[in-house]
Structure formats: C-alpha cells, structure tokens
The first five atom37 places (N, CA, C, CB, O) and aatype in JSON, in Angstrom:
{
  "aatype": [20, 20, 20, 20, 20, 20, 20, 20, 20, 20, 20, 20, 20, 20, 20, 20, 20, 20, 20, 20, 20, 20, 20, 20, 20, 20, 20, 20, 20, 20, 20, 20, 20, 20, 20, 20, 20, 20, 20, 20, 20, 20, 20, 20, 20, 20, 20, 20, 20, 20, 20, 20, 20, 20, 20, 20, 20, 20, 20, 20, 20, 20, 20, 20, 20, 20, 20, 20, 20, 20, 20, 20, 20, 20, 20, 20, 20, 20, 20, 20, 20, 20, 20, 20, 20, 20, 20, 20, 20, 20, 20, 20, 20, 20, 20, 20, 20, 20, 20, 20, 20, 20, 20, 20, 20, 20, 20, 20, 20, 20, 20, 20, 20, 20, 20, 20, 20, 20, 20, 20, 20, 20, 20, 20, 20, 20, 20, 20, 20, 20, 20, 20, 20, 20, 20],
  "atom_mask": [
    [1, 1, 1, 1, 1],
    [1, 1, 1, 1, 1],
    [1, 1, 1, 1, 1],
    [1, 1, 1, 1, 1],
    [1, 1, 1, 1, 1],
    [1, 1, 1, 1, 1],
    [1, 1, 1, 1, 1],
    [1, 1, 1, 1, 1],
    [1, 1, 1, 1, 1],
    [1, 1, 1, 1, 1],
    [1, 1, 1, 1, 1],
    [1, 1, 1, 1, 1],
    [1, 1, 1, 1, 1],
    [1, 1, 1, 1, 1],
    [1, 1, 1, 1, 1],
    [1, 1, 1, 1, 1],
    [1, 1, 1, 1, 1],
    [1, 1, 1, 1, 1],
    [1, 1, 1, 1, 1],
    [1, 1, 1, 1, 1],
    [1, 1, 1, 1, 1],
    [1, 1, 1, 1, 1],
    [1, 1, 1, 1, 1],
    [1, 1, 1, 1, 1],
    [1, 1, 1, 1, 1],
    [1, 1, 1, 1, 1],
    [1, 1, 1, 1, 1],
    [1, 1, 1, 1, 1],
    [1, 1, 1, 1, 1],
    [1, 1, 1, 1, 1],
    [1, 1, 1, 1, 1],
    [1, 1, 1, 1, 1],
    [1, 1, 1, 1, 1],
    [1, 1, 1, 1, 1],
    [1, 1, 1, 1, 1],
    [1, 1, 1, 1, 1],
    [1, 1, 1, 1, 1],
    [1, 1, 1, 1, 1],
    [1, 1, 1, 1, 1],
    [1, 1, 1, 1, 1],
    [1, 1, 1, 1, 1],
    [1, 1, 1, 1, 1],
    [1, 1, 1, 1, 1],
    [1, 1, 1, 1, 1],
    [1, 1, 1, 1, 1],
    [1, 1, 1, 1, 1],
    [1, 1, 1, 1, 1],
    [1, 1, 1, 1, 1],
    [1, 1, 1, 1, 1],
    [1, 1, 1, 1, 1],
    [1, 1, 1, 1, 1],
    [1, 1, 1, 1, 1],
    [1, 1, 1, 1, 1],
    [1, 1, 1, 1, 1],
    [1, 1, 1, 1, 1],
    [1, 1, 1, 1, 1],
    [1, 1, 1, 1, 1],
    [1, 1, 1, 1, 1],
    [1, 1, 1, 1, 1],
    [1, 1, 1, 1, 1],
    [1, 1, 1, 1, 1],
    [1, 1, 1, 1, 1],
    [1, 1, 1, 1, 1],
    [1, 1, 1, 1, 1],
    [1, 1, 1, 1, 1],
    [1, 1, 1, 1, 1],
    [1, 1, 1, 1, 1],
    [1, 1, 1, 1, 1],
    [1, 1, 1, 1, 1],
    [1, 1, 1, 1, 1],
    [1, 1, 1, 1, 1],
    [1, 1, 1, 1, 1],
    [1, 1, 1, 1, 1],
    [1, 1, 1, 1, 1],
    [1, 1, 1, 1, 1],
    [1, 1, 1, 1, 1],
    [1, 1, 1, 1, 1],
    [1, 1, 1, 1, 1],
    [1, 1, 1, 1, 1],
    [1, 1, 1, 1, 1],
    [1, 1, 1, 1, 1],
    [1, 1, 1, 1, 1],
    [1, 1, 1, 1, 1],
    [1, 1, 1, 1, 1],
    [1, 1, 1, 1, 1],
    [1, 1, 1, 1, 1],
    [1, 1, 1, 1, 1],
    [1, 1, 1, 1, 1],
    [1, 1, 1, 1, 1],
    [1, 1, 1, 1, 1],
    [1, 1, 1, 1, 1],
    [1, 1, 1, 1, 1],
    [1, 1, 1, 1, 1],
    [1, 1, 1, 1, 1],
    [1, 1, 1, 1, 1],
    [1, 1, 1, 1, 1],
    [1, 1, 1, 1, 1],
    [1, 1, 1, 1, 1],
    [1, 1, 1, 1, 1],
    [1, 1, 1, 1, 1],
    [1, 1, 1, 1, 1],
    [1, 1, 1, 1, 1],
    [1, 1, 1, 1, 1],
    [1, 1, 1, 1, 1],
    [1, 1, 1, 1, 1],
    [1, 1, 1, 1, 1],
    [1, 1, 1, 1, 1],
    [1, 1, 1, 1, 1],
    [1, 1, 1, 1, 1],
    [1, 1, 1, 1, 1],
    [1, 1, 1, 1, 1],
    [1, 1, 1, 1, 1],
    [1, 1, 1, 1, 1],
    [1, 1, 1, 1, 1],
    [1, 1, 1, 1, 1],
    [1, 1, 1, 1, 1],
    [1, 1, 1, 1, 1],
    [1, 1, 1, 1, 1],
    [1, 1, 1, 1, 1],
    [1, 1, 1, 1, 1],
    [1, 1, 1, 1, 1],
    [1, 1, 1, 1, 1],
    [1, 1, 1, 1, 1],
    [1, 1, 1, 1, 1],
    [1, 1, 1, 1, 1],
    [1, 1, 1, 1, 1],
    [1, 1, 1, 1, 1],
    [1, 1, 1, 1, 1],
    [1, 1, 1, 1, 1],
    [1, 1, 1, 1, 1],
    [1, 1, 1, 1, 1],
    [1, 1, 1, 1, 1],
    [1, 1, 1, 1, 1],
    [1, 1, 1, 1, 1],
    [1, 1, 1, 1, 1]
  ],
  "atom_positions": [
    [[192.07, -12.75, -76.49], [193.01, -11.76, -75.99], [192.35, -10.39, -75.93], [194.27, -11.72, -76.87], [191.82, -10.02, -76.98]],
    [[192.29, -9.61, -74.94], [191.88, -8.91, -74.7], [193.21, -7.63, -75.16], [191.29, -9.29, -73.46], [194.29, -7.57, -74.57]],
    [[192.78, -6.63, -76.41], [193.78, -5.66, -76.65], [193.39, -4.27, -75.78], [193.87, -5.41, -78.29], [192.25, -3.82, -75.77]],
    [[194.58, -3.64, -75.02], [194.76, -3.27, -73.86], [196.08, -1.83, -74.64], [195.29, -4.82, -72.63], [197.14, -1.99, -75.25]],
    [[195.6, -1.0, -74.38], [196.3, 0.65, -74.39], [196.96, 0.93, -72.81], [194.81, 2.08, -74.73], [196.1, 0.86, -71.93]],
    [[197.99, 1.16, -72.45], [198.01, 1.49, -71.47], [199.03, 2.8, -71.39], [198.22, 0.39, -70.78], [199.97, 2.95, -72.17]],
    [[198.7, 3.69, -70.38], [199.04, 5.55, -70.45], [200.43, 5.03, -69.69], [197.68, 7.1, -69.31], [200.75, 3.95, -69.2]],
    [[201.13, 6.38, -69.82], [202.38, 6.68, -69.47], [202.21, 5.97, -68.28], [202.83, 8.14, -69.42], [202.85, 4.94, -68.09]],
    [[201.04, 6.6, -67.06], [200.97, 6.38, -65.49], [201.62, 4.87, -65.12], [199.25, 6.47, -64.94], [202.44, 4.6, -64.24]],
    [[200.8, 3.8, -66.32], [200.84, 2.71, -65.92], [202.35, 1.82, -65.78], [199.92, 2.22, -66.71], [202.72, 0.96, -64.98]],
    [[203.06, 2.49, -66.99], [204.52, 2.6, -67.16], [205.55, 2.77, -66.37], [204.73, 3.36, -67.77], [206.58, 2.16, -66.09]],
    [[204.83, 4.08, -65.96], [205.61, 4.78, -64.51], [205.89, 3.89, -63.35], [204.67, 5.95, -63.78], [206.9, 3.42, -62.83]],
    [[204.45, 3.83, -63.14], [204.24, 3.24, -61.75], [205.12, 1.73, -61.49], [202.51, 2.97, -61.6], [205.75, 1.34, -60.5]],
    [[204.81, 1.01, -63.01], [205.55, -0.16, -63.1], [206.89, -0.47, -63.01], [205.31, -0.54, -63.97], [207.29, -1.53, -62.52]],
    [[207.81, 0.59, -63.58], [208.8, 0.59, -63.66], [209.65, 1.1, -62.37], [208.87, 1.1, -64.69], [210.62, 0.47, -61.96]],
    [[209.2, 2.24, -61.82], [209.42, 2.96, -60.55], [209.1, 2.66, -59.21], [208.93, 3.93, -60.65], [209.6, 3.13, -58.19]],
    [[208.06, 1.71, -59.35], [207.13, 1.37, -57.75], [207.34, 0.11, -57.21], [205.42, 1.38, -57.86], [207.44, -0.92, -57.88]],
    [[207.4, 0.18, -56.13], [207.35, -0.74, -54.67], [205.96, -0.92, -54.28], [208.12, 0.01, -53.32], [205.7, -1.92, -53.61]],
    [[204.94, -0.01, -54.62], [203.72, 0.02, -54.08], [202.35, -0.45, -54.44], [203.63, 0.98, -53.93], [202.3, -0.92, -55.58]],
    [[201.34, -0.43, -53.84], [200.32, -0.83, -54.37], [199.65, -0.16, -55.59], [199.62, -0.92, -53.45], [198.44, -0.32, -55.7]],
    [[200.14, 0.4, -56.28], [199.98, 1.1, -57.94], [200.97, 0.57, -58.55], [200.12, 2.82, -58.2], [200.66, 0.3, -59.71]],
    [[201.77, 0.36, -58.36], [203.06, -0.87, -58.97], [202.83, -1.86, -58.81], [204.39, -0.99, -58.5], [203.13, -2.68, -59.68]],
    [[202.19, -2.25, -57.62], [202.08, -4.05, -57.8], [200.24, -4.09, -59.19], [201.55, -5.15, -55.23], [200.29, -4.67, -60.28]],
    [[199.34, -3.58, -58.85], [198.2, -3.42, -59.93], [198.94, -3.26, -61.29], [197.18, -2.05, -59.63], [198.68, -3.97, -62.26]],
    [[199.92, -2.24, -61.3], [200.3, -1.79, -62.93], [201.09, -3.38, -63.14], [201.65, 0.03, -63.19], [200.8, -3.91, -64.22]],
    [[201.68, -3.88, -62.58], [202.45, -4.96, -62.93], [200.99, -6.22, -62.99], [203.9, -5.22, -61.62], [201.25, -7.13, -63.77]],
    [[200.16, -6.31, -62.59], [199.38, -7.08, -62.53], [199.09, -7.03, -63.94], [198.46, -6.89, -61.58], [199.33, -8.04, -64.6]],
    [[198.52, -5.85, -64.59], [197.76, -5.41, -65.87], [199.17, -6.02, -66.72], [197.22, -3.4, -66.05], [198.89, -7.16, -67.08]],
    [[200.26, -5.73, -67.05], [201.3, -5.53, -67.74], [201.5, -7.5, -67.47], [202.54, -4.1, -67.07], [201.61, -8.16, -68.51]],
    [[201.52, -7.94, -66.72], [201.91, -9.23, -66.91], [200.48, -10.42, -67.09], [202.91, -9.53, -65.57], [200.73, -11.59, -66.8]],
    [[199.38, -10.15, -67.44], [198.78, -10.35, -67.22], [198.25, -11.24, -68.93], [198.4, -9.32, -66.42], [197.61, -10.57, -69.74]],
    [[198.47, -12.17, -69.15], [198.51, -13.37, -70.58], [197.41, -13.36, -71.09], [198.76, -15.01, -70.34], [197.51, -13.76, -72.25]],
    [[196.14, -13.04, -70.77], [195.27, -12.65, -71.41], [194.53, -11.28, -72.33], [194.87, -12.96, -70.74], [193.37, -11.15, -72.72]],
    [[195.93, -10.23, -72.48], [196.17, -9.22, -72.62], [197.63, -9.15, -73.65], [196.12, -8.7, -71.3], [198.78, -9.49, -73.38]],
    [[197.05, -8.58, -74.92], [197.99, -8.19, -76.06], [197.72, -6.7, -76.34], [197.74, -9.11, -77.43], [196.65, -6.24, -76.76]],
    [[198.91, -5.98, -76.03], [199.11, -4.59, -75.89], [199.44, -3.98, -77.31], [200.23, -4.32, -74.85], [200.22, -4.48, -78.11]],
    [[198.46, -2.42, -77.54], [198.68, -1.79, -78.64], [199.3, -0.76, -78.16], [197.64, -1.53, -79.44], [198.97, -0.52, -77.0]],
    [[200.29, 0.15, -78.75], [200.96, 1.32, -78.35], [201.02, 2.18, -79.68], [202.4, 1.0, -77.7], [200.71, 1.81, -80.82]],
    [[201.53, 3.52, -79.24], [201.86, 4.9, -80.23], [203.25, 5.14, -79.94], [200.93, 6.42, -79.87], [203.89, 4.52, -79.09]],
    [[203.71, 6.08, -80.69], [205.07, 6.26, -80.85], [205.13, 7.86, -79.83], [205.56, 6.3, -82.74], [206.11, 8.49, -79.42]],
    [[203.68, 8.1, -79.69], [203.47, 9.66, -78.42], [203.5, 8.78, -77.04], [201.44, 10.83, -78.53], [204.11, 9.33, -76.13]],
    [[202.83, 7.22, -76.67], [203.22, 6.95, -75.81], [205.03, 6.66, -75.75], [202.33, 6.05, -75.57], [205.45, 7.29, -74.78]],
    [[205.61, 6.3, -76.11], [207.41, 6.12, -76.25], [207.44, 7.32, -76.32], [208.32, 5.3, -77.56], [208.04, 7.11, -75.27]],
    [[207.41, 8.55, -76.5], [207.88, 9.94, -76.31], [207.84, 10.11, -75.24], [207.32, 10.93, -76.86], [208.81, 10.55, -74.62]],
    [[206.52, 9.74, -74.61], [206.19, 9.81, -73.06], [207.3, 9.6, -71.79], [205.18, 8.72, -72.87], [207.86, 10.12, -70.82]],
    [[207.1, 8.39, -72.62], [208.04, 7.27, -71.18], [209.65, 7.22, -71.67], [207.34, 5.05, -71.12], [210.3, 6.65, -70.79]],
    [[210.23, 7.51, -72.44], [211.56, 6.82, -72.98], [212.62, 8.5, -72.3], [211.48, 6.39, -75.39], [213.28, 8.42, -71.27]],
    [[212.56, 9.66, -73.04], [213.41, 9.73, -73.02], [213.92, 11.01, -71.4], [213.57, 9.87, -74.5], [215.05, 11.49, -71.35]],
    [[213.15, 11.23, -70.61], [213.38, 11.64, -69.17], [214.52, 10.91, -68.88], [212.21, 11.36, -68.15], [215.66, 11.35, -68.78]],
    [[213.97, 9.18, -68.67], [214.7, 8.43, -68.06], [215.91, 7.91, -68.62], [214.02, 7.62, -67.71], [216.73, 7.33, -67.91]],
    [[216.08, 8.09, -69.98], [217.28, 8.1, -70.98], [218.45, 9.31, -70.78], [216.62, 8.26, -72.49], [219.67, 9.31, -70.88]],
    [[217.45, 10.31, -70.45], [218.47, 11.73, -70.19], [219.14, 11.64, -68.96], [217.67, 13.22, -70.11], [220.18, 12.23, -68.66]],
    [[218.51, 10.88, -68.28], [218.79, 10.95, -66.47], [219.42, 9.45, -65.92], [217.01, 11.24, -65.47], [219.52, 9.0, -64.77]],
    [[219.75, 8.95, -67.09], [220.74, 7.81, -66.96], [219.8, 6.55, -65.52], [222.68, 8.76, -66.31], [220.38, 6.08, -64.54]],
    [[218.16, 6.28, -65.9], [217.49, 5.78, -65.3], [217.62, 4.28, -66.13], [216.28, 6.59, -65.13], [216.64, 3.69, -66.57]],
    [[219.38, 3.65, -66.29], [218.38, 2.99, -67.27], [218.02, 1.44, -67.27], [218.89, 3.25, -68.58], [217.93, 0.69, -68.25]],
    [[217.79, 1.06, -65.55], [216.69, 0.24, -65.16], [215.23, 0.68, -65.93], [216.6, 0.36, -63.55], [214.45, -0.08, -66.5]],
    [[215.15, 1.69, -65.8], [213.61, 2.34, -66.3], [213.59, 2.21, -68.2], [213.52, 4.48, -65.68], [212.74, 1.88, -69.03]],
    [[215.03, 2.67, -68.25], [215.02, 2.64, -69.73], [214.84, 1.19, -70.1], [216.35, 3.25, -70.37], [213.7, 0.88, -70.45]],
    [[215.88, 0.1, -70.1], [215.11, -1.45, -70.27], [214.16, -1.98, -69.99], [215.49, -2.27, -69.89], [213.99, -3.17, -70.26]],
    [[213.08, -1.09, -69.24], [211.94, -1.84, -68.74], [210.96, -1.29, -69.81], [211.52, -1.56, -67.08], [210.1, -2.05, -70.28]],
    [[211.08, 0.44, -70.35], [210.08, 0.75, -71.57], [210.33, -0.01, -72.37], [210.07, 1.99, -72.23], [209.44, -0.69, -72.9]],
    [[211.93, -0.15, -72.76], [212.24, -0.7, -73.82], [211.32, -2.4, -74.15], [213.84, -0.73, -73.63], [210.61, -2.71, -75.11]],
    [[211.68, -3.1, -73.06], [211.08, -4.24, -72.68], [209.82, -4.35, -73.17], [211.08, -4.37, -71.4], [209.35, -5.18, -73.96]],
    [[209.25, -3.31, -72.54], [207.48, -3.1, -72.96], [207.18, -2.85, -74.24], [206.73, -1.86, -72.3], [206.19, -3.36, -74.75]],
    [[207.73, -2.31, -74.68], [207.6, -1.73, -76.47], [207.81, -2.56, -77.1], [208.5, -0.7, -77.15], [207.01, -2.59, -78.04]],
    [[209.07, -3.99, -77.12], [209.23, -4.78, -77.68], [208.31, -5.69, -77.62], [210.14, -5.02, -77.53], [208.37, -6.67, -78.36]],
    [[207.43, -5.54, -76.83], [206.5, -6.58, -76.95], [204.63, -6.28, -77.54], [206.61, -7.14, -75.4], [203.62, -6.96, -77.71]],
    [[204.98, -5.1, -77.67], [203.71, -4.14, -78.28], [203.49, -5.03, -79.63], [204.17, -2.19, -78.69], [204.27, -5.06, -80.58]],
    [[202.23, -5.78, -79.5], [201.94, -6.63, -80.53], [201.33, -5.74, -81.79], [200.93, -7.75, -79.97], [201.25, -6.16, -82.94]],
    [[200.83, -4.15, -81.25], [200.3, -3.92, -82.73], [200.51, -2.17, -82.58], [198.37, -4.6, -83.09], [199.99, -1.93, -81.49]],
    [[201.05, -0.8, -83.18], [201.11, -0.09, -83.51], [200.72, 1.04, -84.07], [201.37, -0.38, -83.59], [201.23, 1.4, -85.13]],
    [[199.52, 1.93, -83.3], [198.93, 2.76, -83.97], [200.06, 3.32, -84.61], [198.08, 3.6, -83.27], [201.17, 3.36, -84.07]],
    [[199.76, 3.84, -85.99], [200.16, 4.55, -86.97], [200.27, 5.98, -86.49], [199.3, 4.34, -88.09], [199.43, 6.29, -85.65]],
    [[201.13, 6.91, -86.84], [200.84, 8.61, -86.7], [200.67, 8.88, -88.34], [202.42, 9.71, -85.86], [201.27, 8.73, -89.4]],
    [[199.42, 9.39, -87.79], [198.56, 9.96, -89.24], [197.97, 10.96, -89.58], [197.66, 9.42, -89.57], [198.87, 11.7, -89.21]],
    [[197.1, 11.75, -90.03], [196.62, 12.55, -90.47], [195.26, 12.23, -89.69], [196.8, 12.59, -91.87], [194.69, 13.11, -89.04]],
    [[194.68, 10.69, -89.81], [193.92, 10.5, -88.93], [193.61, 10.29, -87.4], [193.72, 9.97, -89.32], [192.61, 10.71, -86.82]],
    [[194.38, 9.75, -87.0], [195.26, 10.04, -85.72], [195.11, 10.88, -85.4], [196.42, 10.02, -85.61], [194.52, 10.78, -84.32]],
    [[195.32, 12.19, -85.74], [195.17, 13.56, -85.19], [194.13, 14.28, -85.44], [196.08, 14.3, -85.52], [193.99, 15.4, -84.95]],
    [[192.86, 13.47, -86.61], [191.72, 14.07, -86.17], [191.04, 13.35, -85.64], [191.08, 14.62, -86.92], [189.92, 13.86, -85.77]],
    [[190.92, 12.21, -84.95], [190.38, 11.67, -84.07], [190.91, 12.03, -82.99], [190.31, 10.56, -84.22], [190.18, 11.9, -82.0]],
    [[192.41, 12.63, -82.73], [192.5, 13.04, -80.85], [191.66, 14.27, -81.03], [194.39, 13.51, -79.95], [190.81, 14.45, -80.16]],
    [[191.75, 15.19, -82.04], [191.33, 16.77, -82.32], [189.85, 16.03, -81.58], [191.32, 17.64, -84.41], [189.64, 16.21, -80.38]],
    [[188.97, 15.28, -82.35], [187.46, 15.25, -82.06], [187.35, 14.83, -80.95], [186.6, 14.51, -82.88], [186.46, 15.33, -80.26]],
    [[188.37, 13.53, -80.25], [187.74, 13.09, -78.76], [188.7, 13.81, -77.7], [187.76, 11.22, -78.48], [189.05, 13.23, -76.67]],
    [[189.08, 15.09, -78.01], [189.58, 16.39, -76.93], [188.83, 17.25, -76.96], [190.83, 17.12, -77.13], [188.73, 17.8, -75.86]],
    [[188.01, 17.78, -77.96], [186.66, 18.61, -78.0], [185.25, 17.92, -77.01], [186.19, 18.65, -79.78], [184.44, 18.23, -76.14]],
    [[185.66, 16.84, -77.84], [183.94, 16.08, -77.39], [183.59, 16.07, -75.98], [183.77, 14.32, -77.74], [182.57, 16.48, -75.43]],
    [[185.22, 15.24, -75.24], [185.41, 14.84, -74.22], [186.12, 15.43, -72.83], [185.79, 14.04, -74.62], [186.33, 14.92, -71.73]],
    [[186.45, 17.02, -73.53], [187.71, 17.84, -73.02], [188.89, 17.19, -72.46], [187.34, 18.71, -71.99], [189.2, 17.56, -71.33]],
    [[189.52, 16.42, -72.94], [191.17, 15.66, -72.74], [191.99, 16.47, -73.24], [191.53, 14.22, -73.5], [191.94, 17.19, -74.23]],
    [[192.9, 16.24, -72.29], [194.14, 17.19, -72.66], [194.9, 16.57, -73.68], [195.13, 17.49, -71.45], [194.73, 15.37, -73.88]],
    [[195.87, 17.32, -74.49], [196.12, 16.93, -75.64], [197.23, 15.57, -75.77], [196.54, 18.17, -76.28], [197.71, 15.37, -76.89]],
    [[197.6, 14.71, -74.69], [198.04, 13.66, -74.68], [197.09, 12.71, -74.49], [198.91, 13.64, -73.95], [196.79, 11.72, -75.14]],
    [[196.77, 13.08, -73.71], [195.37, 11.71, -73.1], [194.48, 11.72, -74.42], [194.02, 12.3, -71.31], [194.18, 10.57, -74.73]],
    [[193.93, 12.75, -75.34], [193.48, 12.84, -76.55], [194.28, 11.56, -77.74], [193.76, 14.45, -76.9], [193.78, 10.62, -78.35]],
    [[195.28, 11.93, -77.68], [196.06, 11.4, -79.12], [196.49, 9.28, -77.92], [198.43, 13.15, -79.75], [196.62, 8.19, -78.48]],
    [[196.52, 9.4, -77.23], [196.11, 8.1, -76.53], [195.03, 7.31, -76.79], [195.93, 8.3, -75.37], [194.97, 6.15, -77.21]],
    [[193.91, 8.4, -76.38], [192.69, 7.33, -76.71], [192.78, 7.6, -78.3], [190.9, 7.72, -75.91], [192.15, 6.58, -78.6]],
    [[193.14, 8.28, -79.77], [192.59, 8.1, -80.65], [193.37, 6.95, -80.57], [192.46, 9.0, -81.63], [192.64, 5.97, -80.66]],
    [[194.88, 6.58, -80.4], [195.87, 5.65, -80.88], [195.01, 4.2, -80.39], [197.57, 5.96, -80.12], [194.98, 3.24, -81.16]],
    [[194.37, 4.14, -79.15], [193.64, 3.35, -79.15], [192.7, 2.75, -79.69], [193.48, 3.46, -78.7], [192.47, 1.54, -79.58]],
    [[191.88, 3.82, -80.54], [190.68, 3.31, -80.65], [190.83, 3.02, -82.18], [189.48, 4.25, -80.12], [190.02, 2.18, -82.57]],
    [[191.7, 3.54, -83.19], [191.87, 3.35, -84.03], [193.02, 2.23, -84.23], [191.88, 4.4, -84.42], [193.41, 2.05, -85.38]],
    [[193.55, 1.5, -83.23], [194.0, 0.39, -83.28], [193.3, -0.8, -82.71], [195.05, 0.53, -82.85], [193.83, -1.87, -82.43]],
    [[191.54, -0.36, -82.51], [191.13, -1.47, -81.71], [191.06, -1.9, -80.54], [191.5, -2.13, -81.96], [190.62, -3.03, -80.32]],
    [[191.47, -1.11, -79.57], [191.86, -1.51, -78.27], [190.68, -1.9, -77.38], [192.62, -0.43, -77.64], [189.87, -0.98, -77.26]],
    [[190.38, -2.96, -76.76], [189.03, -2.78, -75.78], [189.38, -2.23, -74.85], [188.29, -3.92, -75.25], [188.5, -1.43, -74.52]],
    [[190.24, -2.19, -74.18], [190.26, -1.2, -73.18], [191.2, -0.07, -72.66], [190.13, -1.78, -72.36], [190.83, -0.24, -71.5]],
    [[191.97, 0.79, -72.56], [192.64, 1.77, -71.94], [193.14, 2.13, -70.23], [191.9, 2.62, -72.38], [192.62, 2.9, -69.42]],
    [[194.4, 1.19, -70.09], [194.32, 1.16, -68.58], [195.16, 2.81, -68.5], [195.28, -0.49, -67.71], [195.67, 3.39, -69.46]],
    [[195.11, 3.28, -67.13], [195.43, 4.31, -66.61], [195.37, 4.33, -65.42], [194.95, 5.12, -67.0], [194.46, 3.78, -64.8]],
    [[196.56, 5.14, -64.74], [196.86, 5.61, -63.61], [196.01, 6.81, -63.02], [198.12, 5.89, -63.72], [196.01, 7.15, -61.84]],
    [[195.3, 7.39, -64.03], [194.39, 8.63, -63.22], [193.57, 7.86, -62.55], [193.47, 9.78, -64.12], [193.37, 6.65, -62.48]],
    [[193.04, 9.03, -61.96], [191.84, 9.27, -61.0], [190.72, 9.41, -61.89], [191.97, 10.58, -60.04], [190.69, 10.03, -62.96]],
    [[189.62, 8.61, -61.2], [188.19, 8.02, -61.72], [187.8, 9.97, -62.5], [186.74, 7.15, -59.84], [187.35, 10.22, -63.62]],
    [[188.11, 10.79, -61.59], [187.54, 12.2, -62.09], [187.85, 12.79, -63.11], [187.71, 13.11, -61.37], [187.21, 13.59, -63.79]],
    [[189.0, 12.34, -63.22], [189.49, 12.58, -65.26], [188.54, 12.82, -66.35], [190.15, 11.15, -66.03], [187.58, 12.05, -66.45]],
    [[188.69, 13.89, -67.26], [187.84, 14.14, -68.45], [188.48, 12.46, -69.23], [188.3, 16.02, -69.44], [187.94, 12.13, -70.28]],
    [[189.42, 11.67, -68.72], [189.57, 10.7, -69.97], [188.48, 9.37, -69.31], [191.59, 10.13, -70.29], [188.73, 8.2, -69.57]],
    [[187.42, 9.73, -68.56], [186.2, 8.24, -67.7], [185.55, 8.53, -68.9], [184.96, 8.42, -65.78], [185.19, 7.51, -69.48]],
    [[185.2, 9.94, -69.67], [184.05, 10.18, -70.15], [184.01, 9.31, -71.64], [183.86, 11.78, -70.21], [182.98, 8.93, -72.18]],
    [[184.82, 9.18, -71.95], [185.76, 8.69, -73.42], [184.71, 7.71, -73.49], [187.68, 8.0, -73.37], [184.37, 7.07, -72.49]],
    [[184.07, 7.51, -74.85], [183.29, 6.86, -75.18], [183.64, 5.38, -76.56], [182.41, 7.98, -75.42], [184.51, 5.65, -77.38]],
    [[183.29, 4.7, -76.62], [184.18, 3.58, -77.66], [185.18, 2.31, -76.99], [185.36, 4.59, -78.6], [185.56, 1.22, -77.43]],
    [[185.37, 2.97, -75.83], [186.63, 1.59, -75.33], [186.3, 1.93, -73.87], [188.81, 1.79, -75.82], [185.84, 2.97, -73.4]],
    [[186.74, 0.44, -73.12], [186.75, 0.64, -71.87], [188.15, 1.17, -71.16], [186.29, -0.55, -71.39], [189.29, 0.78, -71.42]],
    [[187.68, 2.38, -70.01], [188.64, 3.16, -69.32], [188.55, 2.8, -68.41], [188.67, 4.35, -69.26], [187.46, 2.82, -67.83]],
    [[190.21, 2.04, -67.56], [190.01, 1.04, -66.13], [191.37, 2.21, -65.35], [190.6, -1.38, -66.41], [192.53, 2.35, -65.75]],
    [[191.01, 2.58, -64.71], [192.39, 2.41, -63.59], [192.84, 1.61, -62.97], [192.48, 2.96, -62.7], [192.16, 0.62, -62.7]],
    [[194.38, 1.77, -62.4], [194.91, 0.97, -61.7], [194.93, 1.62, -60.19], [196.16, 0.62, -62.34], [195.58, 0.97, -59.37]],
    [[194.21, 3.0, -59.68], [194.41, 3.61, -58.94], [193.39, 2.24, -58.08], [194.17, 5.24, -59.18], [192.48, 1.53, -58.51]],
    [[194.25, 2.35, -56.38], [193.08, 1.7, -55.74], [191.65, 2.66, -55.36], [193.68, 1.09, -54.38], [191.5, 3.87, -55.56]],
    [[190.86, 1.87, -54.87], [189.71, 2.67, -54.8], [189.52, 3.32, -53.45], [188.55, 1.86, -55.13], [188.55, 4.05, -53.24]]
  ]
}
C-alpha cells in the first residue's frame, strides 16, 4: 500500500468537479492501492466553508474521506517544527508547510496535489510530490 497525503486541491476538485482534475483527483482518491494519512489542518481546510455554506454534498464527501483516513498525523510541538524547517528550507507557505510536515512525519510516500509543477511545494525533499494537474 502505497501511503498517500493528499492537499485541500485534491479534495476540492473531487468533491466539486465534472472535469478533468476531478476525474484524476477521483482516480488518486479511489484508487486500492493507496492508504491515506491526514492532519486535523487538512479538515480545517476542507470542512468548514462548505459546512457554513450549507454545501453539504461537499460536506459528506470530506466527511467520507476522513472516515477513511487510515492513519493521523498528530498536532505537536513537532509538527510545527518540522513545517517551521521545511517552510524555511523550501519557502512553502505556511499550509503547504504543516502538510508536508503532517506527511512526512506520518510516513507518507507520496503527497498528491492540485498545484502547478512551479510550486515552492516540487522542491520538498523526503516524499514524493505528484499532481493531479494535467500536463
């Protein structure tokens, strides 16, 4: 099993899209060779917009996803100095930071995302960074 981080984008796209970034994000997300780790900053992310705005097709579908989050970075003390070091190292903004630490300190091989290949988060070193953007 391949353990798999995936960013808000991928969420989005999945939950919201008709399109060819929705059909890829749904590819990654349904995809059985893949056991998903998450943070409780990704669920900050995605949960409560669409909770406020009575989205809540969107809301059962995070929900959906979370329930199936086989393993749980912790919020820690460490946690936050590993986003602190790979937002310096790597210049990530301070979500995409506390993402990849939640990742990497839960093991993740890889980190899917909706950005663009030009992102300070390609440079991220320790896990593999895939988009779902087409090329």
């Amino acid at each position: 099993m391949k353990k798999t981080f995936v960013d808000a984008g991928v969420l989005i796209a999945a939950a919201r899209g008709n399109d060819e970034l929705a059909r890829r994000a749904m590819e990654v997300l349904d995809d059985s060779g893949r056991e998903f780790v998450a943070s409780a900053f990704l669920r900050l992310e995605v949960v409560p917009q669409p909770s406020f705005n009575e989205r809540l097709i969107e809301v059962d579908f995070m929900n959906d996803f979370f329930a199936n989050v086989s393993q749980w970075a912790p919020v820690s003390d460490d946690l936050l100095r590993v986003a602190m070091q790979q937002a310096c190292r790597f210049g990530l903004d301070a979500v995409d930071a506390l993402h990849v630490a939640a990742a990497l300190l839960a093991g993740a091989d890889e980190l899917v995302t909706a950005e663009k290949t030009t992102k300070p988060i390609y440079r991220v070193t320790g896990l593999t960074v895939t988009t779902i953007r087409p090329d």
